[in-house]
N, CA, C and O atoms as a GROMACS GRO file, in nm:
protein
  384
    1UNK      N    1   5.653  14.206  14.447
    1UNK     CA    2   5.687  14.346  14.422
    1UNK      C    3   5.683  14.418  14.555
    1UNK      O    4   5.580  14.456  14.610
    2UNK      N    5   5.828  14.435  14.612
    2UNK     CA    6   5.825  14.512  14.717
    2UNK      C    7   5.885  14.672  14.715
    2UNK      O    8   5.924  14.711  14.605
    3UNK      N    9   5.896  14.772  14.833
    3UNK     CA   10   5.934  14.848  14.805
    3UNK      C   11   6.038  14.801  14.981
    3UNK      O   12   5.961  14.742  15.056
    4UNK      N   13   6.167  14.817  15.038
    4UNK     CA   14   6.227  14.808  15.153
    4UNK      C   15   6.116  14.857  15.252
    4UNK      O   16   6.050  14.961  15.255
    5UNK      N   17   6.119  14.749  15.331
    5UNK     CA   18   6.007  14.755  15.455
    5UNK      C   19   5.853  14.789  15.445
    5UNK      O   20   5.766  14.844  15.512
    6UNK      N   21   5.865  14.734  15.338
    6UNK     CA   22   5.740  14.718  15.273
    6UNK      C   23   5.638  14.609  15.222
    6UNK      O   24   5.645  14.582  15.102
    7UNK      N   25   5.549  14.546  15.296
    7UNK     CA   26   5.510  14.421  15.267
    7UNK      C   27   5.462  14.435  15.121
    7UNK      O   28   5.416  14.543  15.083
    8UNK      N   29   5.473  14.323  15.033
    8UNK     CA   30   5.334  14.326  14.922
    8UNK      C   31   5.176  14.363  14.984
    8UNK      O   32   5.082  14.291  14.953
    9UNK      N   33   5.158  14.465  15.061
    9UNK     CA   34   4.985  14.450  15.062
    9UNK      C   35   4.961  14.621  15.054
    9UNK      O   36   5.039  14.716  15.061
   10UNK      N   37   4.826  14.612  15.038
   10UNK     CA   38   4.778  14.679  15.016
   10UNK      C   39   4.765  14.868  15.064
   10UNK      O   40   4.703  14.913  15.160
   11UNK      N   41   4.816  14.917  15.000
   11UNK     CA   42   4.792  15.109  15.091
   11UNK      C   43   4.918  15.143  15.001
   11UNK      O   44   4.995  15.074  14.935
   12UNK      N   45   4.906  15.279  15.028
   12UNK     CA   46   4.998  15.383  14.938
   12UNK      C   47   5.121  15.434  15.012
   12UNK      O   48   5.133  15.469  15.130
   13UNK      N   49   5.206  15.430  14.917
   13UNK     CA   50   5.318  15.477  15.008
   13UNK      C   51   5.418  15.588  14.972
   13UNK      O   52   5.431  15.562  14.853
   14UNK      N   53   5.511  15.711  15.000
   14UNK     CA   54   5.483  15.798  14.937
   14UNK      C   55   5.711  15.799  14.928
   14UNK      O   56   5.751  15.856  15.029
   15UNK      N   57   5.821  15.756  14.846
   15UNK     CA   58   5.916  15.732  14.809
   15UNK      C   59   5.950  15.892  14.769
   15UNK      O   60   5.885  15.971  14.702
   16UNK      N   61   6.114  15.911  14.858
   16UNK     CA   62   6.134  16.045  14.861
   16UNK      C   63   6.298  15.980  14.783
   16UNK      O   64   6.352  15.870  14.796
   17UNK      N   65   6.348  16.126  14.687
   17UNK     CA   66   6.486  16.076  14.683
   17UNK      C   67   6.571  16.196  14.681
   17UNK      O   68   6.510  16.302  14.698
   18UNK      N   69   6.719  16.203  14.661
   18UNK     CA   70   6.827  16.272  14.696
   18UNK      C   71   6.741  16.402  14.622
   18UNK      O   72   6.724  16.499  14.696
   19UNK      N   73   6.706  16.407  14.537
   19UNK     CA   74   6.694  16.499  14.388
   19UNK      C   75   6.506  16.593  14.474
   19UNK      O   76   6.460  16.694  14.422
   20UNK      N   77   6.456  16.546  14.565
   20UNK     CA   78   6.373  16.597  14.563
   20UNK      C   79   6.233  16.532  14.557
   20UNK      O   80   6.158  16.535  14.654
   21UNK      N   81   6.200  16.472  14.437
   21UNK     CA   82   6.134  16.356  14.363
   21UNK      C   83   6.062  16.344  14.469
   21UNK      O   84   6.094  16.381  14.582
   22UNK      N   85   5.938  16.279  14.430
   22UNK     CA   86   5.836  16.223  14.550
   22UNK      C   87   5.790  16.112  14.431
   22UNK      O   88   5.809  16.155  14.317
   23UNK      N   89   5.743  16.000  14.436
   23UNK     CA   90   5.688  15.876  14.396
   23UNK      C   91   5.574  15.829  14.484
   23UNK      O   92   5.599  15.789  14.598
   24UNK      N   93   5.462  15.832  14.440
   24UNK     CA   94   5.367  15.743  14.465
   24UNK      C   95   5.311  15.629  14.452
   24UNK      O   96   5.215  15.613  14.376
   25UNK      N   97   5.363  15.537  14.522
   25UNK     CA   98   5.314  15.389  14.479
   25UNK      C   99   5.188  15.318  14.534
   25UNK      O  100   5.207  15.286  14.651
   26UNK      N  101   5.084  15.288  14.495
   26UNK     CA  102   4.962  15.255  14.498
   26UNK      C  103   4.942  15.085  14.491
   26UNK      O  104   4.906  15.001  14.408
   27UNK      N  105   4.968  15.087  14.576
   27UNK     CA  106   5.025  14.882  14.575
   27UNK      C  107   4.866  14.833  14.571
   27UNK      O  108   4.870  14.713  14.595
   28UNK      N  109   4.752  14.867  14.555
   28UNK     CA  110   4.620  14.845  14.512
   28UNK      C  111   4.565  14.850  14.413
   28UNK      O  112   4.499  14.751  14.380
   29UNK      N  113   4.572  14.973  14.320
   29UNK     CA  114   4.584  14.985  14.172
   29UNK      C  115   4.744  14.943  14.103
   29UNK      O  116   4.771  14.922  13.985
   30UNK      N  117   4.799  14.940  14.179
   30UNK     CA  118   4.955  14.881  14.093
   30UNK      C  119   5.007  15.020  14.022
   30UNK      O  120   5.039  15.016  13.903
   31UNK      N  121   5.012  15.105  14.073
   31UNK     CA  122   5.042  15.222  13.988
   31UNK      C  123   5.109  15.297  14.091
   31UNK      O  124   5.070  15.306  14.208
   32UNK      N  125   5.242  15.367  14.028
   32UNK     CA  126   5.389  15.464  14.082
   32UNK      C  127   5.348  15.618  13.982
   32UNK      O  128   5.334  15.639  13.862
   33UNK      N  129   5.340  15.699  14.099
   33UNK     CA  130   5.289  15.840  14.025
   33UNK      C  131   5.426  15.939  14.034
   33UNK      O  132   5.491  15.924  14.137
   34UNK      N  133   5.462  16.010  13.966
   34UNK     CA  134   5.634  16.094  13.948
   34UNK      C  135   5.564  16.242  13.979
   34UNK      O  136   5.484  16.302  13.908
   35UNK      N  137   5.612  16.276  14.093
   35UNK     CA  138   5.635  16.469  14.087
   35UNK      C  139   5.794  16.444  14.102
   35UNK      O  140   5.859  16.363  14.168
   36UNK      N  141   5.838  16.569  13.994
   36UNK     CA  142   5.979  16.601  14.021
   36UNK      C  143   5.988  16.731  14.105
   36UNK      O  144   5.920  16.832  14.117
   37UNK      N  145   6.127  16.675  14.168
   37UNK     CA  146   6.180  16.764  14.262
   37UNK      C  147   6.268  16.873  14.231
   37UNK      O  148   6.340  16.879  14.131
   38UNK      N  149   6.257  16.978  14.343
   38UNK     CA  150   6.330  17.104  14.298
   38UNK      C  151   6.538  17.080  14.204
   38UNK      O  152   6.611  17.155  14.140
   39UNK      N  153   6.547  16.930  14.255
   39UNK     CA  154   6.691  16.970  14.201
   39UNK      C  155   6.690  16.783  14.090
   39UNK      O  156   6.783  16.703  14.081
   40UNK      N  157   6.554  16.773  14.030
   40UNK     CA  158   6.544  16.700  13.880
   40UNK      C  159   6.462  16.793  13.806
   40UNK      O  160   6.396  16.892  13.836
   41UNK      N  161   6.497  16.711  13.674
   41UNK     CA  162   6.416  16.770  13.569
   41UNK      C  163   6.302  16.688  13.524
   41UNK      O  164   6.293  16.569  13.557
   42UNK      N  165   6.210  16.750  13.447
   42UNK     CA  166   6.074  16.711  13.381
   42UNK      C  167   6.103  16.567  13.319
   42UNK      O  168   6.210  16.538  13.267
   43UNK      N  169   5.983  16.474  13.332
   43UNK     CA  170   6.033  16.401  13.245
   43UNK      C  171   5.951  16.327  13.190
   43UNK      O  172   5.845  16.346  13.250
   44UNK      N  173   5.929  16.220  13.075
   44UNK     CA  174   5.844  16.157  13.033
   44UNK      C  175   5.751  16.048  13.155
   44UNK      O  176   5.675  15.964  13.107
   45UNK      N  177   5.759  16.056  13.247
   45UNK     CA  178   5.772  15.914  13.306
   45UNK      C  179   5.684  15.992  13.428
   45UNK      O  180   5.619  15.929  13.511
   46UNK      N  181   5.693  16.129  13.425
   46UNK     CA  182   5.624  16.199  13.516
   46UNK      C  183   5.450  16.172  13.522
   46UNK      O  184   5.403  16.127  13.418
   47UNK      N  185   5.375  16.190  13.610
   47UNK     CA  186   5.239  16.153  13.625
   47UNK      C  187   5.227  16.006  13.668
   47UNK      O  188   5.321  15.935  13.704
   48UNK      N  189   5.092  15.970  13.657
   48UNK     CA  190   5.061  15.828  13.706
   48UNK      C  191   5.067  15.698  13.573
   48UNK      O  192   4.985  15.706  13.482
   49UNK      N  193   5.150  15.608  13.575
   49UNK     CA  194   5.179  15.554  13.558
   49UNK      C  195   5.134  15.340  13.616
   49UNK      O  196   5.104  15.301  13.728
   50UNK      N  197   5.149  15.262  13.494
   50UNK     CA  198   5.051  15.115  13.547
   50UNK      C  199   5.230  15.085  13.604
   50UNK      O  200   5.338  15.125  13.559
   51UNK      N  201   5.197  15.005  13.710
   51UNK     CA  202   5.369  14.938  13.829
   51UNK      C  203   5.372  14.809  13.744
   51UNK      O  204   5.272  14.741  13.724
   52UNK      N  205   5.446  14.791  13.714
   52UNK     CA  206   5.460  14.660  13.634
   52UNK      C  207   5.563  14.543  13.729
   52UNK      O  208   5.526  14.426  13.741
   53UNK      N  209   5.681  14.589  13.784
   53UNK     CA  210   5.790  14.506  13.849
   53UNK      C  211   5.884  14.617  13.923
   53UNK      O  212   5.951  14.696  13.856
   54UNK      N  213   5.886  14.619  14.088
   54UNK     CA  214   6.021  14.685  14.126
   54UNK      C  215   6.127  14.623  14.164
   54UNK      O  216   6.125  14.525  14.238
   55UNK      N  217   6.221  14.670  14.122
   55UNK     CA  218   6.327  14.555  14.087
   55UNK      C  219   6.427  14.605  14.194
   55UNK      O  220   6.507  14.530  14.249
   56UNK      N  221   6.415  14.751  14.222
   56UNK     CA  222   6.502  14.760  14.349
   56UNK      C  223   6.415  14.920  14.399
   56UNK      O  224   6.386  15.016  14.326
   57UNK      N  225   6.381  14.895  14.599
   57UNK     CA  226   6.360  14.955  14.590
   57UNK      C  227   6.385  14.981  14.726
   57UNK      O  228   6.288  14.951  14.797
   58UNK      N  229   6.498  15.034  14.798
   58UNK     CA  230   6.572  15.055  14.904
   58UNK      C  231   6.607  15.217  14.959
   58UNK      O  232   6.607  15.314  14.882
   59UNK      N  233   6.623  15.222  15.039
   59UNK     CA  234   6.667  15.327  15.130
   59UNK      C  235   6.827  15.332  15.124
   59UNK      O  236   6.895  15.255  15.193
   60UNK      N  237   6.890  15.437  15.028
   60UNK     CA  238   7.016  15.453  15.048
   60UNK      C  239   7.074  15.400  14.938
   60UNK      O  240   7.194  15.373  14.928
   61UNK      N  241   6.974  15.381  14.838
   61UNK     CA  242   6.986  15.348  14.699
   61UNK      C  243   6.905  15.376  14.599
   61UNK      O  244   6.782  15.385  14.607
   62UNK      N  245   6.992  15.395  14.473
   62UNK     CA  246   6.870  15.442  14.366
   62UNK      C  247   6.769  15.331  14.335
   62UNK      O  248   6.784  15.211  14.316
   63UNK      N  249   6.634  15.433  14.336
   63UNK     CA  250   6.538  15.331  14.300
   63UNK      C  251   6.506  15.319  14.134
   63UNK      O  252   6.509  15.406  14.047
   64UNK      N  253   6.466  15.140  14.123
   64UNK     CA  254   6.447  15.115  13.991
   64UNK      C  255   6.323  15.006  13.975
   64UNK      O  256   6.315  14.900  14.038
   65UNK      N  257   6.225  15.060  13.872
   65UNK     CA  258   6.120  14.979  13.820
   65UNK      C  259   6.073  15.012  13.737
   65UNK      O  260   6.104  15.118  13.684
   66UNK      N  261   5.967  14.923  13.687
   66UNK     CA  262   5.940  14.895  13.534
   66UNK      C  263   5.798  14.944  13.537
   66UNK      O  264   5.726  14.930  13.636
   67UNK      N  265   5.754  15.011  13.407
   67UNK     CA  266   5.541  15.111  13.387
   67UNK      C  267   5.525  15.068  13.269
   67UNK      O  268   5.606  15.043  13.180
   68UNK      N  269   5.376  15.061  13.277
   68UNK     CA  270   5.329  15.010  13.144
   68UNK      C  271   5.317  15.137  13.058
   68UNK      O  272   5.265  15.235  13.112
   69UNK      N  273   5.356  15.147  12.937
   69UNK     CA  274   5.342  15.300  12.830
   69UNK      C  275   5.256  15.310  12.793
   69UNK      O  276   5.183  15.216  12.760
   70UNK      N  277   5.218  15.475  12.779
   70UNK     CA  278   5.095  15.479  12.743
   70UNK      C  279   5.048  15.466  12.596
   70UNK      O  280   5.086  15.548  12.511
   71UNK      N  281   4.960  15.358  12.564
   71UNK     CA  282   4.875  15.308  12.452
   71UNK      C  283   4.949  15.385  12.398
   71UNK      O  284   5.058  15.350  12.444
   72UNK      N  285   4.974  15.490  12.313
   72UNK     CA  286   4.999  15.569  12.189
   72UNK      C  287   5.130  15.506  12.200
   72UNK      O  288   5.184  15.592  12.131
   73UNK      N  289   5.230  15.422  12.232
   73UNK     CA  290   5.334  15.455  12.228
   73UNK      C  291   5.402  15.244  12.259
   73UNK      O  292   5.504  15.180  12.230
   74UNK      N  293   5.278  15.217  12.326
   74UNK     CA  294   5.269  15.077  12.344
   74UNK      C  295   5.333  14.984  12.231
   74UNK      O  296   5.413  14.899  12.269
   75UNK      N  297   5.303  14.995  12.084
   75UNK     CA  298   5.322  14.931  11.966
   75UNK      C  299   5.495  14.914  11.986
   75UNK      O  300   5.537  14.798  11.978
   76UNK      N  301   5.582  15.009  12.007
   76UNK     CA  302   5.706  15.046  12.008
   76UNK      C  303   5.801  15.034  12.140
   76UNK      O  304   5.923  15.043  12.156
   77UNK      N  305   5.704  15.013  12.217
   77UNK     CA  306   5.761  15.010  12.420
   77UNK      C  307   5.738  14.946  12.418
   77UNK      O  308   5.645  14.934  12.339
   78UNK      N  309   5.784  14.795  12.507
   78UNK     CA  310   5.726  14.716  12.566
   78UNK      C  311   5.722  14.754  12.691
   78UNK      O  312   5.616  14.693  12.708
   79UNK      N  313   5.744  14.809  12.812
   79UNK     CA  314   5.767  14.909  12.887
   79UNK      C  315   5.863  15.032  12.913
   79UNK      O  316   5.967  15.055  12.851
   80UNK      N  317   5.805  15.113  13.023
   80UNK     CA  318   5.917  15.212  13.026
   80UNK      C  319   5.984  15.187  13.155
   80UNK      O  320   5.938  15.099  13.228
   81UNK      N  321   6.105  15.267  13.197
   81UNK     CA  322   6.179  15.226  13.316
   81UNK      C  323   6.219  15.366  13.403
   81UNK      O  324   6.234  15.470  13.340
   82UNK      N  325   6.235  15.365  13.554
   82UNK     CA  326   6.260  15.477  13.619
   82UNK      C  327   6.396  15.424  13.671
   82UNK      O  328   6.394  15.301  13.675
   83UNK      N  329   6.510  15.475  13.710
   83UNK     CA  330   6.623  15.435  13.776
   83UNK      C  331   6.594  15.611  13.831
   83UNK      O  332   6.576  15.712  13.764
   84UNK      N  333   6.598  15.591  13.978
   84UNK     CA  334   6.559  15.758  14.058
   84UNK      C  335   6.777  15.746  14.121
   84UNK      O  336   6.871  15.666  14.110
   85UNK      N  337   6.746  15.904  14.192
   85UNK     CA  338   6.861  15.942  14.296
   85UNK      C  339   6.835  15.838  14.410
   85UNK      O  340   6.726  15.784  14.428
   86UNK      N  341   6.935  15.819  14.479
   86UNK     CA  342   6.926  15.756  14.551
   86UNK      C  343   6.786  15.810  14.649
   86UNK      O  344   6.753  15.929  14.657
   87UNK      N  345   6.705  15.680  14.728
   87UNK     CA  346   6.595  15.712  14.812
   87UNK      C  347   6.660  15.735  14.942
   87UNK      O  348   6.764  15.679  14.976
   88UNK      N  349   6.576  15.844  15.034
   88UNK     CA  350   6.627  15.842  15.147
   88UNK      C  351   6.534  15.799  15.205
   88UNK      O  352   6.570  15.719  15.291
   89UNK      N  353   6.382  15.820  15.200
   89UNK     CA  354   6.224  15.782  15.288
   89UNK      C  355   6.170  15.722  15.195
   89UNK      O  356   6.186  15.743  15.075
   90UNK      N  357   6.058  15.591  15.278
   90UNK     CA  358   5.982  15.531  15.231
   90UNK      C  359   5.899  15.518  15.348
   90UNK      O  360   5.915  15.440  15.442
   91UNK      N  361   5.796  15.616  15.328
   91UNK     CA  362   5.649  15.631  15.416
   91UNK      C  363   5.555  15.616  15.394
   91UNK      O  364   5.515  15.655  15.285
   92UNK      N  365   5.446  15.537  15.503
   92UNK     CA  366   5.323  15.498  15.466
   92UNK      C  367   5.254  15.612  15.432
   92UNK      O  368   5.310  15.710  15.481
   93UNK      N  369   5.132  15.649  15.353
   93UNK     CA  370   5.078  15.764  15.344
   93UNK      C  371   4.928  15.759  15.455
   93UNK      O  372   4.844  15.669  15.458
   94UNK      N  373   4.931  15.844  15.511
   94UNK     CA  374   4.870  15.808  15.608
   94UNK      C  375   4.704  15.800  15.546
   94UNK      O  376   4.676  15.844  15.434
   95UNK      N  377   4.598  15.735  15.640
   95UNK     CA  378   4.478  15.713  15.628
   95UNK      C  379   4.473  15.560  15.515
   95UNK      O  380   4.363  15.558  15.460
   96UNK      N  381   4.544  15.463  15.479
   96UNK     CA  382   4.586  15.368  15.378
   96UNK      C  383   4.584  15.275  15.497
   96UNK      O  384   4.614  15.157  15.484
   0.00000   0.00000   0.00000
């Protein structure tokens, strides 16, 4: 599970896209956190979230991966999925 120029290890990294969006990915706890940006809307998928598989996750392309749902909703999800605006940054967050 990578994110572009991004080893599998360990520290947080902070995924910017066309729309605004900021993503937090926590490659230690395995968990992608959603603030939406001034030009997306609200969405289920928003907050912190378990990283299950990123299946694409590049600079100059929309990003896409797979979260575990939350328990209430688990019985009926087998996961949920993000497909973002295209990413333009993928930065280490500093002190990680």
């Amino acid at each position: 599970m990578t994110l572009d120029h991004v080893p599998d290890a360990p520290g947080r990294y902070r995924v910017t896209t066309t729309s605004g969006s900021i993503y937090v990915f926590d490659m230690v706890d395995r968990t992608v956190t959603r603030t939406p940006g001034p030009d997306s809307h609200p969405d289920f998928t928003d907050g912190q979230h378990v990283l299950l598989r990123i299946i694409q996750g590049q600079v100059g392309v929309s990003g896409f991966w797979t979260m575990q749902p939350e328990p209430e909703v688990a019985a009926v999800l087998e996961y949920l999925w993000q497909v973002t605006s295209p990413i333009v940054a993928i930065d280490r967050i500093d002190g990680d």
